[in-house]
Each structure stands twice: as C-alpha cells, then as structure tokens.
C-alpha positions as CSV (number, residue, x, y, z in Angstrom):
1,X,146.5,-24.2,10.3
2,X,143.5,-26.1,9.8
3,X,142.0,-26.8,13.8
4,X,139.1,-29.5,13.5
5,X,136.5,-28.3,16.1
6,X,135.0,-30.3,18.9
7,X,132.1,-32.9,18.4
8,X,129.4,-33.6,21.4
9,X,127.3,-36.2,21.0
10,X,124.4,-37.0,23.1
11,X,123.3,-40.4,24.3
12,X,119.8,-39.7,26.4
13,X,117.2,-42.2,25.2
14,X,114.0,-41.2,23.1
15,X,112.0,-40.9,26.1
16,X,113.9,-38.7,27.7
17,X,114.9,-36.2,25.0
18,X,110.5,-36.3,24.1
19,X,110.2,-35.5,28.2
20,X,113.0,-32.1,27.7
21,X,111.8,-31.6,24.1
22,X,107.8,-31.2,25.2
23,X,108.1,-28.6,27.5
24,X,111.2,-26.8,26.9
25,X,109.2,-26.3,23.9
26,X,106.0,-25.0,25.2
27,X,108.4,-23.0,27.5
28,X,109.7,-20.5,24.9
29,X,107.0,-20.2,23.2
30,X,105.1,-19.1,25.8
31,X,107.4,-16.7,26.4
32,X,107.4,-15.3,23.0
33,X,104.1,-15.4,22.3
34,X,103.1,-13.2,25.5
35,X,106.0,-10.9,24.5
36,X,104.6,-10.2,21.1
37,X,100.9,-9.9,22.6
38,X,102.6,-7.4,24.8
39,X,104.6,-5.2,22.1
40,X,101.5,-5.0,20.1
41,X,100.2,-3.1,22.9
42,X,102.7,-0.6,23.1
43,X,106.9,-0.1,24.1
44,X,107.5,0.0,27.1
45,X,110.7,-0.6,29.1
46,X,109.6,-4.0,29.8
47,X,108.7,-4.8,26.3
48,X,112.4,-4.0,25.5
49,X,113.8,-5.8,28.1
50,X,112.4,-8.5,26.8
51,X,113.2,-8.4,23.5
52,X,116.8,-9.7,23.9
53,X,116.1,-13.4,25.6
54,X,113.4,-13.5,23.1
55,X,115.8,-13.4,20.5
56,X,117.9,-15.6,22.3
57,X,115.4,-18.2,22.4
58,X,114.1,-17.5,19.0
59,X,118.5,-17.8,17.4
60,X,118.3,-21.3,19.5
61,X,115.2,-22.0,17.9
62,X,116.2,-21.9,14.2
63,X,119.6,-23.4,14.9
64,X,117.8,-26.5,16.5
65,X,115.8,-27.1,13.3
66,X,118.6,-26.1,10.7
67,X,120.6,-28.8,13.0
68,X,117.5,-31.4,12.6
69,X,117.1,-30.7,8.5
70,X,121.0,-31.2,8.0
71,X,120.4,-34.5,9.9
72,X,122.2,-33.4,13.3
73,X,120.0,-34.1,15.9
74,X,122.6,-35.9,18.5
75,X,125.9,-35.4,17.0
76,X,127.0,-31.9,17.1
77,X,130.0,-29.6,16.2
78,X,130.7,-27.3,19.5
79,X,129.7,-23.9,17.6
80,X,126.6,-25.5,16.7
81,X,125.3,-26.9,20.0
82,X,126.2,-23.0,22.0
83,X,124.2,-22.0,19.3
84,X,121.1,-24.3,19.9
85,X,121.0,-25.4,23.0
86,X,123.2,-22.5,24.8
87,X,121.3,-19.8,23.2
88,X,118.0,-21.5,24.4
89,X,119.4,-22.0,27.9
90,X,120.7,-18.4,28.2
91,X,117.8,-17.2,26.7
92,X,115.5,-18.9,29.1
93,X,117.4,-17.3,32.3
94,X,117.7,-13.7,30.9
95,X,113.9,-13.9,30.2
96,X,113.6,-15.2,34.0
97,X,115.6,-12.5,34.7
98,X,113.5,-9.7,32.7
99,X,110.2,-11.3,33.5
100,X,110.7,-11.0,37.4
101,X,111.1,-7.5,36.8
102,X,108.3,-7.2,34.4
103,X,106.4,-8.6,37.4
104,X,107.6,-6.0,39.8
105,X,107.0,-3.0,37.6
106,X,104.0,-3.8,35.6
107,X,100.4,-3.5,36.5
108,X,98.7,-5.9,34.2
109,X,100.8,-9.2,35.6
110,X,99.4,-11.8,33.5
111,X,101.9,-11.6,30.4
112,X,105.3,-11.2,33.0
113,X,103.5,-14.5,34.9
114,X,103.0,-16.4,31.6
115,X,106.3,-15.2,30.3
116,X,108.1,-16.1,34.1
117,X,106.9,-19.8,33.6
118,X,107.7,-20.0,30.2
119,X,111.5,-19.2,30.9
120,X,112.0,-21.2,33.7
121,X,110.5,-24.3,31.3
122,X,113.1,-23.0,28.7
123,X,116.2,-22.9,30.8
124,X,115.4,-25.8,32.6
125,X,115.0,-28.4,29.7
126,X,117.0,-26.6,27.5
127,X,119.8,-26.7,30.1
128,X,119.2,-30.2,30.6
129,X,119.6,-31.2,27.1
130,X,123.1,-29.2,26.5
131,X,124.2,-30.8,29.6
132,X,123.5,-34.1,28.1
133,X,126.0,-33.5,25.4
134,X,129.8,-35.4,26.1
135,X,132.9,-34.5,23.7
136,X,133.7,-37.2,21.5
C-alpha cells in the first residue's frame, strides 16, 4: 500500500518570510556559537545540556538548506517541514529551556544570556514560519 504523504505549502509574502528568516537566523546561531565557545572551555553539566537543542537547531538547519538546493523552499512534504522548521522550533525552546538553567547555575552568565536570547529568536521565528504552512 503505497500512502502519498501530506504537502504544506506556505503563502507569507517575501517580506515577511525576510522579517522570520533574519532573525530566526541570527537566533540559532547565537546560540550555537556561544555553546561551542563554551565547550571549548571545558564539560560541564551545562555544556551537555546544551548540546541536544543545539543539535536540534543544527538537524533544522541542514534540512532548511537541503529543502532550498532541491528547490523546496514553500512547498513541502510533511516529514520534511517537522524536520526543518519543527526541529528548529523545538530546538529553540529546549535551548530556552537549558539556557535558563545555565543562568541559574553558572557563574560566568554571559554565554547562558547570549544563548537565552538566541533561543527565544529561534523558537519564535522558526515557530512562526511552520505555523505559516497549510495542507494542500
């Protein structure tokens, strides 16, 4: 049995995927690059913590651009858009998540702050991109 799976297609204008795109995109990498400024410092529960909406963010990441080389930027098959924009999006509030705690446990508070804004951005325009996406 051969089930065809779900297309979502997005209609937001130009300007207003460029006004997600912008800072969903300094969001996470922010985050990231304060979490790999931090592991080169040393492991630390924090560090590790971190790791996982990191790679969340990072799996979202790559799935965005393979989508955008293969020409798939608003029209996307369901397992495709979880993988983009949902791992983005749940990547953004576990590193919220992770980075609150990084700020209640850690003395040097710069990299959890950085890393606190960076997720919100994420989540937030991430989130509002997925939610922008309508089955066909």
């Amino acid at each position: 049995m051969n089930v065809e799976e779900p297309i979502y297609e997005t209609k937001i204008s130009d300007a207003r995927w460029w006004a997600y795109d912008i800072p969903g995109n300094a969001g996470w990498i922010a985050y990231l690059a304060c979490l790999f400024h931090s592991l080169k410092r040393g492991l630390n529960t924090f560090n590790i913590a971190a790791l996982l909406p990191g790679g969340l963010m990072g799996l979202g990441v790559g799935e965005l651009i393979s989508e955008r080389i293969a020409g798939l930027d608003r029209v996307l098959p369901k397992r495709r858009l979880l993988r983009g924009f949902g791992a983005l999006t749940t990547g953004g509030i576990g590193g919220m998540i992770v980075s609150a705690f990084g700020l209640a446990t850690q003395k040097e508070k710069k990299h959890p702050a950085i890393m606190l804004a960076g997720s919100v951005l994420c989540a937030l325009f991430a989130g509002l991109c997925w939610q922008g996406y309508e089955k066909r």
